[in-house]
Backbone as a ProteinNet text record, in pm:
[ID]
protein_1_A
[PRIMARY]
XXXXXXXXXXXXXXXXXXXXXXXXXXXXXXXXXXXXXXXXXXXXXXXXXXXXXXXXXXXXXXXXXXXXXXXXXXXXXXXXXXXXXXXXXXXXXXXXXXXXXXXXXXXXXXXXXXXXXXXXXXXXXXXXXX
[TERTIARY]
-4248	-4248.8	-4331.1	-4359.8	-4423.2	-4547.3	-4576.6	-4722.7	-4778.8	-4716	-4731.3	-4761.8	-4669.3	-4677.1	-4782.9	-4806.6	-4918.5	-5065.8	-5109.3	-5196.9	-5245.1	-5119.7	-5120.7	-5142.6	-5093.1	-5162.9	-5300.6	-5309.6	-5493.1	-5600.5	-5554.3	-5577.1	-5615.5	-5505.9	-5544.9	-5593.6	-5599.4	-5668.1	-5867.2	-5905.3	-6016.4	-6045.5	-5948.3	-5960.9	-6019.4	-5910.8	-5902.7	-6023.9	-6149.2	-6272.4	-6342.2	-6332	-6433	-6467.6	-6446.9	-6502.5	-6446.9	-6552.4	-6478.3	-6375.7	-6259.2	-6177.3	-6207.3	-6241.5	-6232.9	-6237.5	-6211.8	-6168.6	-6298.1	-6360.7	-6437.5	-6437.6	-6378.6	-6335	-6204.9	-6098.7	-5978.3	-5962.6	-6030.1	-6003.7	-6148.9	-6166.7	-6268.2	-6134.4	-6043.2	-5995.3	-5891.2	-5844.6	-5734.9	-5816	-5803.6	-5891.5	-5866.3	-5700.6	-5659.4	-5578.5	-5606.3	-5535.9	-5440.6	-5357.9	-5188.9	-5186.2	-5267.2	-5250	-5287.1	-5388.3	-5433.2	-5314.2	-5285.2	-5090.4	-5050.1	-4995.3	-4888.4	-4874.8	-5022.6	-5069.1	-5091.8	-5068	-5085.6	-5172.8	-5222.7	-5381.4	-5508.4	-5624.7	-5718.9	-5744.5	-5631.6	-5625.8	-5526	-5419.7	-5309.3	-5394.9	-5453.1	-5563.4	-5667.3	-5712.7	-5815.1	-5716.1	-5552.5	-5494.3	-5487	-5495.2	-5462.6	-5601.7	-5742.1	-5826.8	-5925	-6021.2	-6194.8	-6235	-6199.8	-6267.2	-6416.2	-6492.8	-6651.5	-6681.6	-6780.7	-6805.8	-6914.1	-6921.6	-6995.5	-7055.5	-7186	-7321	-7277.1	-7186.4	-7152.4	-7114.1	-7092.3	-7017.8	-7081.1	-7254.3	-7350.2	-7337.9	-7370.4	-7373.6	-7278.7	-7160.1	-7047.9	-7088.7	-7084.3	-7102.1	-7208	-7288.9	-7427.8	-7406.1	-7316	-7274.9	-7211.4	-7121.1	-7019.1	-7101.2	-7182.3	-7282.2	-7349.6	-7416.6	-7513.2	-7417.6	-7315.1	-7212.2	-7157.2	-7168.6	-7166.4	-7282.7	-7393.2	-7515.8	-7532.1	-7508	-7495.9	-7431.4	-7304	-7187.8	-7280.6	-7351	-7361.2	-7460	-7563.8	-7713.6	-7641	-7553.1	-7476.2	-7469	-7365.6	-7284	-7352.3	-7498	-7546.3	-7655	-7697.1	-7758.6	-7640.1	-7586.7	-7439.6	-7421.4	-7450	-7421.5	-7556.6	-7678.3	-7785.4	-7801.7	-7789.4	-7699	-7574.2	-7518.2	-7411.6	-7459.3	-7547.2	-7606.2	-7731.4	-7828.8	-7910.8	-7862.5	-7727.5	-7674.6	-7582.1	-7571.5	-7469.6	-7550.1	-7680.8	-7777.2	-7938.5	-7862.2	-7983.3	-7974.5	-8047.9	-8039.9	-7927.7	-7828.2	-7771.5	-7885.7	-7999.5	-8089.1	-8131.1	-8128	-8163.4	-8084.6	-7981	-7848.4	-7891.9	-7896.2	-7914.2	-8050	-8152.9	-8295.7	-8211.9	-8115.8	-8117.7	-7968.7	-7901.7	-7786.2	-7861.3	-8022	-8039.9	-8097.3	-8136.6	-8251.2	-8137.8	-7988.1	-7919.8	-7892.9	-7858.9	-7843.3	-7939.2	-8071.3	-8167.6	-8173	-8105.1	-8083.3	-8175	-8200.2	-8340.6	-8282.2	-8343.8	-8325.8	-8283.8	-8179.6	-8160.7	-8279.7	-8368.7	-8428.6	-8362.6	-8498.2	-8449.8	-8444.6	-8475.5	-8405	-8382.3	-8336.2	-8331.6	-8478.3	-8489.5	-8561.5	-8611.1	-8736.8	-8794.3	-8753	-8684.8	-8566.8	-8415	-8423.4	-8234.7	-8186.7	-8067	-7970	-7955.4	-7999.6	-8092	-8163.5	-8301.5	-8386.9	-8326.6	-8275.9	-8209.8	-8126.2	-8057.2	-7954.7	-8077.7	-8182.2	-8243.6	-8319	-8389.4	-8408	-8338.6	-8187.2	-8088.6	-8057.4	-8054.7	-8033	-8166.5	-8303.3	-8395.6	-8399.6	-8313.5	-8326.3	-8232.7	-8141	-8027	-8074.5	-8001.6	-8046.4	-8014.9	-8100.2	-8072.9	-7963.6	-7869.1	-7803.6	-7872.6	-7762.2	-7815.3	-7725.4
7252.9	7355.5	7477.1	7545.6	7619.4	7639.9	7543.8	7483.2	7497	7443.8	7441.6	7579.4	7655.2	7846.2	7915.7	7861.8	7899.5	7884	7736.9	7731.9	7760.5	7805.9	7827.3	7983.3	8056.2	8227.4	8221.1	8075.4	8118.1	8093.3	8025.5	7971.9	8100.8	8203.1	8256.2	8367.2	8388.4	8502.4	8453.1	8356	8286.6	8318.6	8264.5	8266.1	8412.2	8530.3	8630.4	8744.6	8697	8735.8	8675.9	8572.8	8543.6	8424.7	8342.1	8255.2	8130.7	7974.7	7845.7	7818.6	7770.2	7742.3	7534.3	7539.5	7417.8	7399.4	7311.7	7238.7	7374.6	7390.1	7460.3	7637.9	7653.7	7810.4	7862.5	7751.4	7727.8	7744.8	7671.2	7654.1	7758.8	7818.9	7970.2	8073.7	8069.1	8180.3	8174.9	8072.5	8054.9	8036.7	8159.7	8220.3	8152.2	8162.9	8110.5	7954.2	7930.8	7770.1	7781.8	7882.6	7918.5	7895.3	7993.7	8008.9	7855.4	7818.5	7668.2	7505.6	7556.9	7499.9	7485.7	7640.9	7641.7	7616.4	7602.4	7583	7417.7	7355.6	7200.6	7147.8	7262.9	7167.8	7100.3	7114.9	7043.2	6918.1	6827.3	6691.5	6758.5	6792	6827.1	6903.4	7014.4	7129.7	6967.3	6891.7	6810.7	6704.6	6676.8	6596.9	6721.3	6886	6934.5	6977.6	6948	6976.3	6867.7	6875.1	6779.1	6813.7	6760.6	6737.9	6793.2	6706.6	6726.7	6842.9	6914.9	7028	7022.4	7082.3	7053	7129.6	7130.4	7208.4	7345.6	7348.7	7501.1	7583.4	7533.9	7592	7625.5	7612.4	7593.9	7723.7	7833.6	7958	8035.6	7981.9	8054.1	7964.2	7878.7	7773.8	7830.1	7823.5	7941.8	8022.5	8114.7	8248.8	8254.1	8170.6	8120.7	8106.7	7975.6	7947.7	8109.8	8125	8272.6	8367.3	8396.8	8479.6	8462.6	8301.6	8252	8270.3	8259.7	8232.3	8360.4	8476.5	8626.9	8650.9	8584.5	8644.6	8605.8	8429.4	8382.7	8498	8468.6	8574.4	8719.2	8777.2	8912.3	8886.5	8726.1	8742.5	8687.1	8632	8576.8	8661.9	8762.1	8934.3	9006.8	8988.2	9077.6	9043	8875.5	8838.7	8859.7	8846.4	8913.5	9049.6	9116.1	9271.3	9253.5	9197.2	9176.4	9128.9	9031.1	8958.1	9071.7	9122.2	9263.7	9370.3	9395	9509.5	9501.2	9403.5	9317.4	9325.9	9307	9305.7	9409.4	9535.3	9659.6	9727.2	9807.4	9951.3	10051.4	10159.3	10215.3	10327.1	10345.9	10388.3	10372.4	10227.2	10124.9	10178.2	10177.4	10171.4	10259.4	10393	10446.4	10392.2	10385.4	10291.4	10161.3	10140.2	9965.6	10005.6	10110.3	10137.7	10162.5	10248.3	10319	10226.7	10116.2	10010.8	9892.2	9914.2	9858.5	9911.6	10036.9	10123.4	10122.7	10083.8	10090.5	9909.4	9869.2	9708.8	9652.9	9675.3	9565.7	9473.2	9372.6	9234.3	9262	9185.6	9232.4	9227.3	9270.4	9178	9047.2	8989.3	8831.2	8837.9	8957.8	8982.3	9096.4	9125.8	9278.7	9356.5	9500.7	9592.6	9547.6	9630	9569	9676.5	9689.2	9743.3	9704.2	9611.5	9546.7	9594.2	9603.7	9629.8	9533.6	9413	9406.1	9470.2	9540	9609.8	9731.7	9773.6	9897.3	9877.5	9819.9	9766.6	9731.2	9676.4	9648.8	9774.8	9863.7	9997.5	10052.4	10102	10154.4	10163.7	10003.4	9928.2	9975.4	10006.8	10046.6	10148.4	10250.6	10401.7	10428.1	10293	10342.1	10351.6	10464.9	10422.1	10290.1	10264.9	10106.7	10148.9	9988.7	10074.7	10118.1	10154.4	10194.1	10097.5
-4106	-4004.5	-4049.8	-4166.2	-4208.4	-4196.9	-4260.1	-4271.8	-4078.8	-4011	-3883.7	-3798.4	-3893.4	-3892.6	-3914.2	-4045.7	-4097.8	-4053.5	-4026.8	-3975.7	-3853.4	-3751.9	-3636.7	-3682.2	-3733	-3755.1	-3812	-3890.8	-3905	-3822.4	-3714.7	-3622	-3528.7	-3476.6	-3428	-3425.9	-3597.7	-3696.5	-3644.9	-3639.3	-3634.6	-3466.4	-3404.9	-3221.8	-3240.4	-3261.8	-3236	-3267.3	-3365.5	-3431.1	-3323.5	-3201.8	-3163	-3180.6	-3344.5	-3403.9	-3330	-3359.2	-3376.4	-3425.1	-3388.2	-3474.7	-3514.5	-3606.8	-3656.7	-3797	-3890.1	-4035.4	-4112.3	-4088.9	-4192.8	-4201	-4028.2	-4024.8	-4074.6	-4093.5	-4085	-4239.6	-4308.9	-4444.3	-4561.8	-4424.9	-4538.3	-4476.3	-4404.4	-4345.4	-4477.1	-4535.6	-4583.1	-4737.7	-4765.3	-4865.3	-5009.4	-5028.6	-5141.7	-5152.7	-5248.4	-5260.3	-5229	-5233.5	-5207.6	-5059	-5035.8	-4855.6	-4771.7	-4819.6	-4815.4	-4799.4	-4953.9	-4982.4	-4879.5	-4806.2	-4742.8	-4583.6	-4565.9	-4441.1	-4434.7	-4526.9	-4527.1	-4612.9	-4641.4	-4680.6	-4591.7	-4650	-4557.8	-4451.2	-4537.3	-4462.2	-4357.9	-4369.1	-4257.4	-4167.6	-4197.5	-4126.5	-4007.2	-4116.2	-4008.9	-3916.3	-3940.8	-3802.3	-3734.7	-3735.2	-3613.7	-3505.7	-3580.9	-3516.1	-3544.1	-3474.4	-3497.7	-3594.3	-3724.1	-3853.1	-3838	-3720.8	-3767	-3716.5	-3766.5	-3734.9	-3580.7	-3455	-3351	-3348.9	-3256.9	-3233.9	-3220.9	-3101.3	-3090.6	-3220.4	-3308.4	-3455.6	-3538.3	-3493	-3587.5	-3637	-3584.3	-3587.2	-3682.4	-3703.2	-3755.5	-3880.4	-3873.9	-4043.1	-4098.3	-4054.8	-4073.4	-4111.2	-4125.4	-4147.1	-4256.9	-4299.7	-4371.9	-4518.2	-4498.4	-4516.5	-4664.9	-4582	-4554	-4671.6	-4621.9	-4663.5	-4865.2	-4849.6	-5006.4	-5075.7	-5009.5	-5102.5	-5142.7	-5088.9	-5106.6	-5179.7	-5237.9	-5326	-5443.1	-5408.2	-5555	-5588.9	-5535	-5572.7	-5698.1	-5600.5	-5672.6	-5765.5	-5816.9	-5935.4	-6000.8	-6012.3	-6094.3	-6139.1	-6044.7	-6054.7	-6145.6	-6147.5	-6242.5	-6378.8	-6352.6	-6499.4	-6546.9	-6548.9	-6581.8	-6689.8	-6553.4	-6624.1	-6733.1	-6720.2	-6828.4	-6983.2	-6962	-7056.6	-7120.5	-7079.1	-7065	-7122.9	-7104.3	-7121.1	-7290.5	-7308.4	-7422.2	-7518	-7534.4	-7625.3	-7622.1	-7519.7	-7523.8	-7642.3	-7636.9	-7717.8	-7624.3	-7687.4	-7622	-7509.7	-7607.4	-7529.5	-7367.8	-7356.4	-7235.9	-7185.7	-7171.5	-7024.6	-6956.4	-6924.8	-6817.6	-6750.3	-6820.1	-6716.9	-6664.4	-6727.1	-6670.6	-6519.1	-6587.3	-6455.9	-6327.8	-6333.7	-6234.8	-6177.7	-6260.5	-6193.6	-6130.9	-6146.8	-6048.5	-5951.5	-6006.5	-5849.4	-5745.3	-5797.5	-5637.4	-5622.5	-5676.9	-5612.4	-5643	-5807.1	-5873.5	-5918.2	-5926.7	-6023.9	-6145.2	-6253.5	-6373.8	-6433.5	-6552.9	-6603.6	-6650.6	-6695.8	-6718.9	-6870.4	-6934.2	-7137.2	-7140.1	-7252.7	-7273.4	-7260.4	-7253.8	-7304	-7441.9	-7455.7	-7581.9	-7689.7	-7706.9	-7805.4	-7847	-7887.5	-7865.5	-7926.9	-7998.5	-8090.2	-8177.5	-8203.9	-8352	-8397.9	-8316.1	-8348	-8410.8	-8364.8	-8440.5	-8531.5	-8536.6	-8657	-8773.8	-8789.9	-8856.8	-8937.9	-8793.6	-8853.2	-8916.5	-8896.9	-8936.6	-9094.5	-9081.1	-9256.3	-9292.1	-9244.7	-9327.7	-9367.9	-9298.8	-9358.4	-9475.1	-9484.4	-9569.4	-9722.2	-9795.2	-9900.2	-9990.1	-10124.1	-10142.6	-10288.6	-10255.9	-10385.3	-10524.7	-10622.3	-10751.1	-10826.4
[MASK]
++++++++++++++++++++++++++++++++++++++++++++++++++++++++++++++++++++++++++++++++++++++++++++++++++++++++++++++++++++++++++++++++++

């Protein structure tokens, strides 16, 4: 009976945007595996509607679609920066923050100054023992 609850509020969480409701709007609405769970799951989700996705739906799957390839792009633009930023000079960071802030590409290595580079300098200034 739950499950029956459930999918029927995502159901009309989906109606209520406008959207298709069918197996692929149904189960992006139901964001988490939990919520997914409790709503039946996908197979239960496809006995209450037309599994295949139809012409009219193109548009919203499209979107859906559209909507992921955007997250990935970000987080793989993020990890970039992460990786960039892990092995700059402390110098780098603010050129490399501002060059996210106007929505540049990470670079694809560090700055040509890493923190080897300096660590290396560093140890060169030291004196040597006695």
């Amino acid at each position: 009976m739950k499950r029956t609850v459930e999918s029927s509020r995502a159901m009309a969480r989906v109606a209520g945007r406008g959207e298709p409701v069918d197996a692929v709007t149904l189960v992006d609405e139901l964001k988490t595996p939990l919520e997914l769970d409790v709503s039946g799951g996908p197979v239960y989700l496809g006995t209450l509607i037309d599994a295949v996705p139809s012409a009219a739906n193109v548009a919203a799957h499209a979107g859906i679609v559209r909507e992921r390839a955007d997250q990935r792009r970000v987080i793989e633009t993020l990890r970039r920066y992460a990786d960039v930023l892990s092995d700059c000079d402390p110098s780098d960071v603010p050129g490399l923050v501002e060059q996210a802030r106007k929505g540049g590409d990470a670079p694809r290595s560090a700055p040509a100054t890493t923190r080897a580079q300096t660590h290396r300098d560093n140890d060169a200034l030291r004196p040597l023992p006695r």
